[in-house]
N, C-alpha and C positions, 0 to 999 in steps of 0.2 A: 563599566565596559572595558574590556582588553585592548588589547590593541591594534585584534583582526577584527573585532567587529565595524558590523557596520551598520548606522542609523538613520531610518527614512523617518518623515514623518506624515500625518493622513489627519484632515479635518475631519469632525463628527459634526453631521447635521442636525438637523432639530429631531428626525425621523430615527437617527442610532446609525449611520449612516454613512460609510467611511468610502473612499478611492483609494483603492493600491495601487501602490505609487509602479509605471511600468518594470521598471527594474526587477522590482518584489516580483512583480505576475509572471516574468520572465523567468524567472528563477526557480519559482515554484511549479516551475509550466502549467500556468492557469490560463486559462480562456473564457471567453465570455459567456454566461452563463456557468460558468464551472462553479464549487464549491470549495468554502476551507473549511478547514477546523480550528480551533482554538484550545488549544492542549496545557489545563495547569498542571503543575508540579511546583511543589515549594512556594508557593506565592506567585511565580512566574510563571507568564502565559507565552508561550510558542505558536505562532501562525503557519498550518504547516499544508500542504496538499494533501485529503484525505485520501487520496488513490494511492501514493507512497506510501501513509502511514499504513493502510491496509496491508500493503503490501511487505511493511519491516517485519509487520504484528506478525503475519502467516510464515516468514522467515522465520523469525523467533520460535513460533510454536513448532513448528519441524524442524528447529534446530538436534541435530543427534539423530533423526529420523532415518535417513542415507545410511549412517553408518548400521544402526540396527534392523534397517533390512536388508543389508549388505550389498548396497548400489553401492556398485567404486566408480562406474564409468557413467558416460551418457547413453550407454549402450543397453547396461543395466538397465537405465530409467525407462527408456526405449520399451524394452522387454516388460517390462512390470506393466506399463503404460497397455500394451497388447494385449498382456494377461488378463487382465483388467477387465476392457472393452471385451473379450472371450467370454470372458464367468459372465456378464452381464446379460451378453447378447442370446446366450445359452439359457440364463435365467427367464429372460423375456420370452424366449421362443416355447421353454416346458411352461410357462402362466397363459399365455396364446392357447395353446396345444389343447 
């Protein structure tokens, strides 16, 4: 471990059955009922917020995407977002028709 990490640690029950310790759930902004994930790489397991990780993963995948549809602004996205909703609503209404 470095020297910013930092380590909690959590009983397992007889069930597999651990408490995250508040700090972690805080961190991870978990709630009750909420879900993690358990993410290996290289032998080591990562505890993470599956809402986040969703959320990196779909970053990731549109990364470059902005630039090759040539959004530069929010104004763009704005616009496209419109566009969008238009061809859709237009699609819907000639399958209606």
């Amino acid at each position: 471990m470095n020297g910013d990490a930092i380590m909690e640690l959590a009983k397992i029950t007889s069930k597999g059955q651990i408490t995250l310790p508040i700090s972690i759930r805080r961190k991870l902004n978990l709630r009750d009922g909420g879900k993690v994930a358990f993410v290996e790489q290289g032998g080591t397991f990562t505890l993470v917020n599956p809402v986040s990780l969703a959320i990196t993963e779909l970053q990731d995948a549109f990364e470059g995407e902005a630039e090759r549809l040539g959004l530069k602004t929010e104004e763009d996205v704005v616009a496209l977002v419109k566009e969008v909703r238009r061809e859709r609503r237009e699609e819907r209404n000639a399958n209606n028709g």
